[in-house]
PASE-500973 format. One record per residue: x, y negated, z of N, C-alpha, C in turn. Coordinates in steps of 0.2 Angstrom, whole numbers, plus 5000, padded with zeros to 4 digits. Layout:
residues N
XYZXYZXYZ;...
//
This chain:
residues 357
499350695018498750705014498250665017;497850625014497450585016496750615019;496550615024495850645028495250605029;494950615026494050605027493650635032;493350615039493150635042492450655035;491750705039491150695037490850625035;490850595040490550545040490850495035;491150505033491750465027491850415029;492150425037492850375039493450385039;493850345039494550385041494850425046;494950485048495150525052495550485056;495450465063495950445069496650465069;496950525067497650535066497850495061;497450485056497650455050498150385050;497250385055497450275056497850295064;498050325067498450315070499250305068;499150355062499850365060500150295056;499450275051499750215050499950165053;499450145058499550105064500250115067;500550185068501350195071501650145067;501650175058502150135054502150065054;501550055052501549965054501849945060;501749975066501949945071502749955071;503149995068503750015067504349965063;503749935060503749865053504149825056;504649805061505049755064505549735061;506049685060506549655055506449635052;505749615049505549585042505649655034;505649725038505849785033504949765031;504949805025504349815022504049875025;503449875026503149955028502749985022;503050075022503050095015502250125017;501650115014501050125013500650135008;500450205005500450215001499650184996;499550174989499050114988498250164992;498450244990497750274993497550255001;498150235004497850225011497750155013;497950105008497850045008497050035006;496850065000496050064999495450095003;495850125006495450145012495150115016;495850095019495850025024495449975020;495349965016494949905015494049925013;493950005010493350005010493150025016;493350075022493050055028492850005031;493549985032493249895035492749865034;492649865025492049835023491549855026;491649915027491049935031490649925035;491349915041491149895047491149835046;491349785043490849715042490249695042;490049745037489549725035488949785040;489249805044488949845051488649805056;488949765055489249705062488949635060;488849595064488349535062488749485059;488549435054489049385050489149315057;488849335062489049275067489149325072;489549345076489849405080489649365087;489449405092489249395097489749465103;489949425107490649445109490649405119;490849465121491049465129491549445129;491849425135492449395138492649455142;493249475143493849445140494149455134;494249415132494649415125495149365124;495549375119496149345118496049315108;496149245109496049225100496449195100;496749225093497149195087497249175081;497249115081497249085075497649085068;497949045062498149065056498649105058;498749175053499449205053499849205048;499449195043499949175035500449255032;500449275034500849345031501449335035;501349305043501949285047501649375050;502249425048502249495050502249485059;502949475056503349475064503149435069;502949395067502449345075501949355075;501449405070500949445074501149505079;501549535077501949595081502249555088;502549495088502649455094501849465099;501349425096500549425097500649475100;500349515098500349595102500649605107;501349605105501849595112501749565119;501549505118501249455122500649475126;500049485122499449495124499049565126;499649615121499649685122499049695116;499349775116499049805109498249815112;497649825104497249865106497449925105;496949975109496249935115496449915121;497149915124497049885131496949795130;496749785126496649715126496149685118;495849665120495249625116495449555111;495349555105495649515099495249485097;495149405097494649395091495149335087;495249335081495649315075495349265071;495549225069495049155065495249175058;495449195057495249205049496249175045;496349185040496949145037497649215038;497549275037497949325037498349315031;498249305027498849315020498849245018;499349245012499549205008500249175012;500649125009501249095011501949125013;501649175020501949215023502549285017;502949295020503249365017503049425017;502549455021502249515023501249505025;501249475019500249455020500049535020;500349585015500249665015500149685023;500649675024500649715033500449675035;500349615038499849575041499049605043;498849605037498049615035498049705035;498349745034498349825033498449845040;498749805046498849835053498149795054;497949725053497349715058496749765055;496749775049496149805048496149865051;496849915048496849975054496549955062;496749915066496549915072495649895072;495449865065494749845067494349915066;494649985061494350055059494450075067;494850075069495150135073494650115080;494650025081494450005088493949955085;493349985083492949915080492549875086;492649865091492249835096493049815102;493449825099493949795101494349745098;494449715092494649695087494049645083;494149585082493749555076493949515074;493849515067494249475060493849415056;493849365059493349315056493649315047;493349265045493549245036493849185036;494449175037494749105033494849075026;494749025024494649015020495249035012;495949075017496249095010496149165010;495449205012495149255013494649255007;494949215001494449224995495149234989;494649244982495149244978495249204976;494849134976495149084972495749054975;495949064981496349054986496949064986;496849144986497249184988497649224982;497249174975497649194970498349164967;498249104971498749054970499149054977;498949064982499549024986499649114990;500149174988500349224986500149284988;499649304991499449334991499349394984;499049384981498849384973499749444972;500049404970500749424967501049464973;500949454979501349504984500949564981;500149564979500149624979500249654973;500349634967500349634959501349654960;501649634963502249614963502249724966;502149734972502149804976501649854974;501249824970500549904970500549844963;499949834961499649824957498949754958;498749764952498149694954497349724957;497549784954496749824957496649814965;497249834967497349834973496949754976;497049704974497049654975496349634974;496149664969495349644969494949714975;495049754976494849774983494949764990;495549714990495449644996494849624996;494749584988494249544987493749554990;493749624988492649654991492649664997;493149685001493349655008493149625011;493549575008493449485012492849465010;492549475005491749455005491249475009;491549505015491149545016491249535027;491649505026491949465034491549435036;491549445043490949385046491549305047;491049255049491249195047491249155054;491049175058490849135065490849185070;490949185077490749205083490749175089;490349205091490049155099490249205104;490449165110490949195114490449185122;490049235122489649215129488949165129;488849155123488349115121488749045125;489349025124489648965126490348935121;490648965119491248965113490948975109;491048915104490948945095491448965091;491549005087492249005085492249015077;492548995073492648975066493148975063;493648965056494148935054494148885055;493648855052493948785049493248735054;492548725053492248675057491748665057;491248625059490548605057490248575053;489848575050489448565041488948515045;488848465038488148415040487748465037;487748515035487148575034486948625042;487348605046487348645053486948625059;486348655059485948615065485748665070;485848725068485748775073486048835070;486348875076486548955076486149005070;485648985070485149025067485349035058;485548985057485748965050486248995046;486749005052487149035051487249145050;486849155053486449215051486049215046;485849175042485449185035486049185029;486549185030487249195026487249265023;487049275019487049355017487749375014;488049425015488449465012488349535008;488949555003489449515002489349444997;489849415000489749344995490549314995;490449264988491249234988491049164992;491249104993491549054997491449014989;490548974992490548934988490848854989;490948804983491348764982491048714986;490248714989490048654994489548694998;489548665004488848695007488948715015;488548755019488848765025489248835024;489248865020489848915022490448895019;490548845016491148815014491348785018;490848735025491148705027491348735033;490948795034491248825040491948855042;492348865034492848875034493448815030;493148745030493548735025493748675029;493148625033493148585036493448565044;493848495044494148485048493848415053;494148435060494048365062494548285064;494448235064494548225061494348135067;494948115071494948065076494747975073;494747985066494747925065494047905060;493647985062492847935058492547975064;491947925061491347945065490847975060;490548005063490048055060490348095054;490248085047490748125041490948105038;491248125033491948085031492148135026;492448095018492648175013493148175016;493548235014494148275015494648255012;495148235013495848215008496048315005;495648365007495848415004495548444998;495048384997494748384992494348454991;494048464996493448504999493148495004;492448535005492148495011492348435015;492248425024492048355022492548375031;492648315032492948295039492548275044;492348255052491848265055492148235061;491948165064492048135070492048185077;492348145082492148205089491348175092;490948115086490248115090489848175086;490048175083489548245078489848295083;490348325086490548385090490048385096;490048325100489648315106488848335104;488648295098488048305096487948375096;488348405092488248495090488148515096;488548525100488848555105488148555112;487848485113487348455117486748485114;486848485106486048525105486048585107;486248635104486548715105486748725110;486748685117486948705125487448755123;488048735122488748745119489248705124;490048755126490548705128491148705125;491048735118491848735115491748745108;492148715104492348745097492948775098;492948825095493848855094493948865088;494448835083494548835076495248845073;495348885068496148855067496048825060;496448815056496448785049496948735049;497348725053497748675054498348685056;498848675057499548665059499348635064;499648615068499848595075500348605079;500648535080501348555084501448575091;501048595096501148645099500848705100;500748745095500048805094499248785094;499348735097498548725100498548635100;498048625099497748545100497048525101;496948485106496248475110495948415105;495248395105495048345101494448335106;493848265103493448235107493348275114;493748255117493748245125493848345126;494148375123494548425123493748465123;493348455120492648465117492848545113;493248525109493548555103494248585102;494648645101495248645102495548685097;496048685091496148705086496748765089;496848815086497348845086497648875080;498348875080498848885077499248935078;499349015074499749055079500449105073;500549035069501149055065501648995066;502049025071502448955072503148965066;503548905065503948885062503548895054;503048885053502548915047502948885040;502948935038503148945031503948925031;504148915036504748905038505048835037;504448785037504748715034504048695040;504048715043503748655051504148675058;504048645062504448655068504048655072;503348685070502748705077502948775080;502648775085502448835089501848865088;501748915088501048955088500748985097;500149005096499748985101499149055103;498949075107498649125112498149115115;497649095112497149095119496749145121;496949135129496549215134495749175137;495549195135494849185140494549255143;494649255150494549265154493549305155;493649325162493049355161492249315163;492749265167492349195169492549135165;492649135160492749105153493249045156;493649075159494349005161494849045156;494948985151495548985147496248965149;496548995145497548975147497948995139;498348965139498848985133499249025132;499649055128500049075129500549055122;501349015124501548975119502049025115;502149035106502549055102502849015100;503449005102504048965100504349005093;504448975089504948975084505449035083;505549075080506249135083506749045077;507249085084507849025082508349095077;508749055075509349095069509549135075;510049205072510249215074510649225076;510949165075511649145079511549105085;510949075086511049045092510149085095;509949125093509249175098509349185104;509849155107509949185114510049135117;509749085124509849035125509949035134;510248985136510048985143509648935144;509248935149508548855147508548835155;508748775157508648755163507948755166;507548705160506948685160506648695155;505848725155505448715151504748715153;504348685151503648665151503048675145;502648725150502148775147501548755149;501248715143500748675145499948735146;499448725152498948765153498348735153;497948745150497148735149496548765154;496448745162495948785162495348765166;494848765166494148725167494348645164;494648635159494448545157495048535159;495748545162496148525165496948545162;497048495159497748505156498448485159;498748555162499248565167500148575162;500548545168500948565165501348605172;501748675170501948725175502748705171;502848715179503748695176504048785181;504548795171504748855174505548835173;505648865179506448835180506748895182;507548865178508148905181508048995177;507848985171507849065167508249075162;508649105164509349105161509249175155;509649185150509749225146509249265143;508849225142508249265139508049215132;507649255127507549225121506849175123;506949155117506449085117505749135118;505449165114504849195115504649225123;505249275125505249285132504949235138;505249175137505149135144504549065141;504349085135503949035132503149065134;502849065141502349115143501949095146;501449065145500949025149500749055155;500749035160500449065167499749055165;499349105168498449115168498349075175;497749035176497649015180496949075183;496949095189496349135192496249105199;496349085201496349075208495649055208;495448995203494848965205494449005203;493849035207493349075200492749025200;492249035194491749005192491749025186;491148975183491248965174491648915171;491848925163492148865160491848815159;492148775160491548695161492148635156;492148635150492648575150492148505150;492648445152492248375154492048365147;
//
């Protein structure tokens, strides 16, 4: 039976018990969740979104991950890896459903973890975090297909109600998608009221919808035929106004989880590998530390299960830290699965702040 604290939150046994099942969600099985506690989970949330600032302002240490697609299993990898909360601190770029097999449990465990652990957990807005979006590329019919469409328009009032950005230490900016020629200050992005849907031009479009982009300078339309694309001199410019020293975005594919831009200014992550089952990337981890020294952590592909068991002479786990792109040779690890040995070493030795060149 479903429980209502007073205060008309979800009772913690509640959300823990759903948090058990989801977390029990391993195989690719379905997690059987009933729709009452599915709406729950989403007018809470709402809640605590719209509690919370639409540009989040967040201490280190933390660990960010970017698109997950309704890839179940390789969020439950994530966690794995990084550890569940609250022993460990999430911030998520936005792009939780659609394409994937499991957008339902994807998006039903992160918001559970965001009710239960709200200063532990945070859920930026990707741009298939609308309905225009997510009506077409499957979300929509995962849910129409298992529950019904009601359900599916109480996502909606959800996601209209997510924050869009977050600053990591007043030095990280973090986003989906990128920067807007409407973007000149921080400030602006706090005048974004919620709830609201993801208009078809503008800064909150391009926050989420926008990429960059090595072969123009200044801006550039999109071949995505929204918003617009953005050289790495505009990144410098931003960055140099704002006394800023990173973007961190996902909205991309990228073949090793992660990819650096204008002078590694900028760095996309990707944290659904073998995505939608027709790319051959990896997915991607970033830990930033409590002295904002970042490191990776890489998501290899699950291989079939005829060959998931490998012996690996050699392999190279590329690391990120102060501005310095390292390659760590892990040798001689015999019998262990690709996710196992695919594990970026943290650098701590040096202490200071992050300073990329």
């Amino acid at each position: 039976m479903m429980m209502m604290t007073m205060e008309g939150k979800m009772d913690k046994a509640v959300l823990d018990d759903i948090i058990r099942r989801l977390l029990e969600g391993k195989g690719g099985k379905q997690v059987q969740l009933s729709e009452g506690e599915i709406r729950l989970l989403c007018v809470n949330a709402r809640q605590i979104f719209l509690s919370q600032p639409i540009l989040l302002e967040i201490k280190a240490p933390i660990r960010i991950c970017g698109d997950i697609h309704g890839q179940y299993q390789d969020l439950l990898r994530l966690f794995e890896y990084g550890g569940y909360p609250p022993a460990a601190s999430y911030l998520f770029l936005g792009d939780y459903v659609d394409r994937g097999r499991q957008s339902l449990e994807t998006i039903c465990l992160l918001l559970a973890y965001k009710i239960r652990y709200p200063d532990k957990i945070y859920l930026l807005r990707g741009n298939h975090e609308d309905a225009k979006i997510n009506r077409i590329y499957g979300f929509y019919d995962e849910c129409k297909r298992r529950f019904n469409v009601r359900l599916w328009k109480i996502f909606t009032d959800c996601f209209n109600c997510m924050p869009v950005a977050a600053l990591i230490d007043e030095k990280i900016l973090c986003m989906h998608g990128g920067l807007s020629p409407e973007l000149e200050h921080l400030g602006q992005i706090k005048e974004i009221q919620r709830p609201t849907e993801i208009p078809d031009s503008g800064l909150l479009c391009d926050l989420l919808w926008s990429d960059p982009d090595a072969r123009v300078k200044g801006w550039a339309s999109s071949d995505r035929g929204v918003s617009c694309t953005f050289g790495p001199d505009k990144v410098a410019e931003f960055l140099d106004k704002n006394d800023l020293d990173l973007i961190c975005r996902g909205h991309q594919v990228v073949e090793d989880g992660y990819e650096f831009f204008s002078k590694r200014r900028l760095v996309t992550i990707f944290s659904a590998p073998n995505y939608g089952g027709e790319f051959d990337n990896a997915g991607a981890l970033l830990s930033v530390d409590e002295s904002l020294v970042c490191s990776f952590e890489i998501l290899k592909p699950i291989l079939p299960a005829s060959s998931s068991k490998l012996t690996l002479k050699k392999m190279f786990v590329q690391v990120y830290s102060y501005g310095l792109l390292r390659e760590t040779l892990c040798s001689s690890v015999g019998n262990l699965t690709v996710p196992e040995i695919a594990r970026s070493a943290t650098e701590t030795s040096t202490p200071g702040s992050f300073s990329p060149p």
